[in-house]
N, C-alpha and C positions, 0 to 999 in steps of 0.2 A: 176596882183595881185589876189590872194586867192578870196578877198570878189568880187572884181569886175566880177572873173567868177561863182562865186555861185549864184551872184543877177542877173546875164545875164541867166544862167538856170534857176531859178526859174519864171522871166520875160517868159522865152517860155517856161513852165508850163502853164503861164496863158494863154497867148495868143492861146494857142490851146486847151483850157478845160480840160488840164489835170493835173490842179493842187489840190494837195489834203488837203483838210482844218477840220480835225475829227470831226464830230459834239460833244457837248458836252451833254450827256446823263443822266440824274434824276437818275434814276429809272428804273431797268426791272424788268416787275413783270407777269412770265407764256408766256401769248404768245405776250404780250403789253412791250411798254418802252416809258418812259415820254421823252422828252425833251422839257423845258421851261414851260408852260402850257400846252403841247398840248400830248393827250393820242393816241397813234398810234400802230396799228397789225403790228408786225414785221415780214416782209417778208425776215429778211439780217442778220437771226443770225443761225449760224453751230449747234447750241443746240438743234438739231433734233427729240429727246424723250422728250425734257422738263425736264428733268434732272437736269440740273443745276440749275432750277431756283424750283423747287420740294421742299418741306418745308420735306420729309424723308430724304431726302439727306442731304441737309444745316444740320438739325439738328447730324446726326450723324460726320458731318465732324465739326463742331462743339464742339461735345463731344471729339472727336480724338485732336484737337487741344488742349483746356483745359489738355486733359490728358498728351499730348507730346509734348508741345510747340511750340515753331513758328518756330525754322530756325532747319536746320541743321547741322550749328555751323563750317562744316569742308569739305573736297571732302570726296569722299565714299574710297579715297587709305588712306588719314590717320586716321581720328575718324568716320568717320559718315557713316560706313557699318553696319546700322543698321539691327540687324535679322530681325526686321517687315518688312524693304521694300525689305529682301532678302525672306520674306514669301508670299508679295504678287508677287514677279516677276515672285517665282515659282507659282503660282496660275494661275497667267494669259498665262502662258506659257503653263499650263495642259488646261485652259479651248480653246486656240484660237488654240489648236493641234501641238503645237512646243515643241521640246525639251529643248528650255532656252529662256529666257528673258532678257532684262537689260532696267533702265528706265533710261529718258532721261528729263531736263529741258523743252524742247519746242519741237514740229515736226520739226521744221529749224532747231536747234542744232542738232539732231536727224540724219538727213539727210546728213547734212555734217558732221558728227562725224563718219557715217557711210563709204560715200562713200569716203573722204578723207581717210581714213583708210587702208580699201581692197584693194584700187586700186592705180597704181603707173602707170610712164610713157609708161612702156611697154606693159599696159593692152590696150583692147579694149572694149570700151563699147557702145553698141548698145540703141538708150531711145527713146519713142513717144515724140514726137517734142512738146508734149503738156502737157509737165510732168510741176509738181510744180517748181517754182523760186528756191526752195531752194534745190532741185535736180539737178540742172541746176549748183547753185553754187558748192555743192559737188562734182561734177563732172570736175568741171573747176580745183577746187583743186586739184583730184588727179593728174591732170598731163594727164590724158590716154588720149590713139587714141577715139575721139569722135564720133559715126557714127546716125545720125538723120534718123528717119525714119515716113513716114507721117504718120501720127495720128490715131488711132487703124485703122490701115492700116495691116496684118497680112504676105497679100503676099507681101508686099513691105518689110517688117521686111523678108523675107525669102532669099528677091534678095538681100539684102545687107549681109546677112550670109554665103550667096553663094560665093559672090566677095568677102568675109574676109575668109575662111574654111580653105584657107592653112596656114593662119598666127598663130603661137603657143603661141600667148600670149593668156592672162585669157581672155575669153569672157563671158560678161553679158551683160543681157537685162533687161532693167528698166521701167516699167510701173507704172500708177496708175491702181487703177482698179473700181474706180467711181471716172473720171476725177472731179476736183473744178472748173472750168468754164465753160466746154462744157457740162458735166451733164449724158456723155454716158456713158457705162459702156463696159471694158474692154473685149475683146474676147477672153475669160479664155478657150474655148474648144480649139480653134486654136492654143491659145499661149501652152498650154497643148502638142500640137502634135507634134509645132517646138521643145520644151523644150526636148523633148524625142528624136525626130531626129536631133537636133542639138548639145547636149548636154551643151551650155550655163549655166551660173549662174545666175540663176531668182530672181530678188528683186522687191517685187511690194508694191506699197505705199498704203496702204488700209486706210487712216486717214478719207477720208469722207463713209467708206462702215460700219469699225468695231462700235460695238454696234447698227447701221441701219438695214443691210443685213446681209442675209444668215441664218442657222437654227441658233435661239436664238445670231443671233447677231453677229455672229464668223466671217462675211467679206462673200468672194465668191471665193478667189485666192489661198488657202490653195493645193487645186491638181497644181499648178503650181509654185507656190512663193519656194524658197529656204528658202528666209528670207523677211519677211514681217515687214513693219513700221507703228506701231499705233498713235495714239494721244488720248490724255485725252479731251480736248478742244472741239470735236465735238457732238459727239451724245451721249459723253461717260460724256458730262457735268460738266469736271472738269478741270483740269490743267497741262501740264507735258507730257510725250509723250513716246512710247516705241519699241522696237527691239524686234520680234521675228525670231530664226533662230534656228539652231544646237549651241551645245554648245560650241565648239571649235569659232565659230564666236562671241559667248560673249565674252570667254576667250581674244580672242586677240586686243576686243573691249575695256576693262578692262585696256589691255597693252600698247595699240595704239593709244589709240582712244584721241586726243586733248581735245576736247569738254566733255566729261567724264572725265576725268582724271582733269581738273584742272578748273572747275568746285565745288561749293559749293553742297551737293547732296540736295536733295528735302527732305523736311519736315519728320522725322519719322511719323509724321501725316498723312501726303500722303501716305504712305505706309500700315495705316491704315483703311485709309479710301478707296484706291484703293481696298482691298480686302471686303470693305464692297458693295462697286460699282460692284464687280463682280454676287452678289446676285441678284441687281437690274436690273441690264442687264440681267442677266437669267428669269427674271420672266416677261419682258417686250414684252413679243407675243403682247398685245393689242396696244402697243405704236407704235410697227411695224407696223400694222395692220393699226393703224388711219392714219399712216403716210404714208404710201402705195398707202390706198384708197384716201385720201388728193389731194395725188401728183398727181397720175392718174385722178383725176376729174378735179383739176387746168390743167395740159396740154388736156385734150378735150373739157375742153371751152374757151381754150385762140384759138385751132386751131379750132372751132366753129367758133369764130368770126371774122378768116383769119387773127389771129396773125401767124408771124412764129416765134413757139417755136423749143427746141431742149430740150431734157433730158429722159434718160431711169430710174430714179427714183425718188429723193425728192431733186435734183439741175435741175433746171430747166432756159434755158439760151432764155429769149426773143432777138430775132435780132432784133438788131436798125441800127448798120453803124456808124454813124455820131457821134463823140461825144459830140457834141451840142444838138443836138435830145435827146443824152441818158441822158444827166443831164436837161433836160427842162422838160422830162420825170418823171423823178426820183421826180422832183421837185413838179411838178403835182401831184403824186400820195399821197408825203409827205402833199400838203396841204389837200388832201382827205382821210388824217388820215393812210394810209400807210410809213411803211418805206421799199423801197425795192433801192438798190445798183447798180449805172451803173457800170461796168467793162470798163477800157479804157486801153489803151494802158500807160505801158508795159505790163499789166498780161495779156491784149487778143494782137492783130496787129491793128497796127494804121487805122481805119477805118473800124473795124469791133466791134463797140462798143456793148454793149449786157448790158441788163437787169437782175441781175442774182437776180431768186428768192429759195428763202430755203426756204421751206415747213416745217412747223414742225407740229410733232403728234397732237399739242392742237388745230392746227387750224380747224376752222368749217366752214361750209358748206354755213352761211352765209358769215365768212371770206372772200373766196370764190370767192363768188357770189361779193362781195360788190366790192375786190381789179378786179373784169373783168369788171366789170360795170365802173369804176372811170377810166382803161385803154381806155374803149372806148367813153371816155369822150374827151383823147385829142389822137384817133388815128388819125386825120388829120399830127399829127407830127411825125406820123410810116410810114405812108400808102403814 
């Protein structure tokens, strides 16, 4: 029966710590979020300029709503192609260096509206083994030859391009390019070299780089990406999520695309306010900045005190192993006024649990200082 095996998985959920139960949250307010009575530095929110929770921001998305209402009312194929969110898709498309945009509900829908699209059974698609869940699904949809290659691994992507060169179906290679749980950041010069000597279809997921990295925010994968995948959600502090590519790949994203197509569109508001967001990303050198030197001072005193970290910018993956360790962990640092996230298996492999902490711009130096001190309170349970 149905329930009998739903209740039998969720049982070994529990039984191996890896069942998940969302905490129930007050209140976020800057770099803090209530839950219950207890006021805690969030170390486990994607909101990496502080943006989202920014009272310029709120306010103006605010005003765009009053003005434009709350839904969308229709998909963008029969009523709801609204010129504003066709103003800003062109906007974001001029400022992150692409010839078209199109937005999307969520980076998941995104992804698979994407790759279910482009790719059909006769394709081949080459992806770091370490690519996001929802790329993973898109890919299963299309149908295509699947070829795994280890993790910004560059010559190992080569030897598998090698062993496929004779084969004339479409080839792409799918990266992120600031992995979300490992924390490294992609090998844009190399993947650059294959891109040119192998002539591949380059799509790289930029959702945790754009508005973070690169000058004024634009990502880091622009010399190599054909088509690039954003989100609103992260550093960019809002909602909703977007495609940039050539135009011809909107156009048949428009015609093809499942997830677009039938679909309610996003708020004329969003559309609003997304173009009022693009100002604020432009003017955010300092938020970069904070968040930069933030990240770098948290990874040289976590490796200071013989933690092993991993992370080349403001995702940062403490190793634990165990997933009993990393929620005992988690738990610890939650009663020392921290909130920071074990990753457990499925989003890492079963026994490689990790500590994953987000840095954001607002946090300070006593932050800091206080979340390594409260780690080395219970490393007995790392060490």
């Amino acid at each position: 029966m149905l329930k009998d095996r739903i209740k039998d998985r969720l049982k070994f959920q529990k039984q191996n710590n890896l069942y998940r139960r969302p905490l129930k949250i007050n209140k976020r307010q800057n770099r803090y979020v209530y839950i219950d009575d207890k006021k805690l530095i969030n170390f486990a929110s994607n909101d990496y300029l502080g943006i989202g929770s920014s009272d310029r921001f709120c306010q103006k998305v605010a005003q765009n709503f009053q003005k434009f209402g709350t839904s969308g009312a229709s998909s963008r194929l029969v009523s709801g192609n609204y010129n504003t969110i066709t103003r800003a898709e062109n906007a974001f498309a001029t400022y992150f260096g692409y010839p078209a945009c199109l937005f999307f509900s969520s980076g998941y829908q995104a992804n698979i509206g994407l790759l279910s699209a482009l790719f059909g059974k006769d394709d081949t698609i080459f992806f770091d083994k370490h690519v996001h869940a929802s790329v993973i699904k898109g890919m299963l949809m299309s149908q295509s030859k699947l070829v795994g290659y280890r993790h910004n691994t560059m010559s190992h992507l080569e030897k598998r391009l090698k062993k496929y060169k004779n084969h004339k179906q479409i080839t792409a290679v799918i990266t992120e390019s600031l992995f979300s749980m490992d924390g490294d950041l992609a090998r844009i010069d190399s993947l650059c070299q294959l891109h040119k000597k192998h002539d591949f279809f380059c799509i790289v997921d930029e959702a945790h780089a754009f508005g973070a990295l690169g000058q004024k925010g634009r990502g880091i994968a622009r010399r190599a990406a054909d088509v690039a995948v954003g989100t609103f959600g992260k550093a960019l502090g809002f909602f909703g999520a977007f495609i940039l590519g050539p135009e011809w790949i909107r156009d048949y994203l428009v015609n093809f695309s499942s997830p677009f197509i039938f679909t309610t569109t996003l708020p004329e508001a969003h559309g609003a306010s997304a173009l009022d967001l693009l100002g604020i990303i432009d003017n955010s050198d300092h938020r970069r900045q904070n968040l930069a030197e933030g990240s770098q001072l948290m990874k040289q005193m976590l490796t200071k005190e013989g933690f092993n970290v991993r992370g080349d910018a403001h995702i940062l993956a403490l190793e634990i192993g165990d997933e009993t360790k990393s929620i005992n962990i988690s738990q610890h640092l939650y009663e020392n006024g921290f909130l920071a996230f074990p990753a457990r298996y499925p989003t890492v492999p079963m026994g490689k649990s990790i500590i994953r902490i987000s840095m954001n711009a607002q946090h300070t130096y006593e932050d800091i200082y206080a979340f390594v001190e409260a780690l080395k309170l219970g490393e007995s349970w790392i060490h």
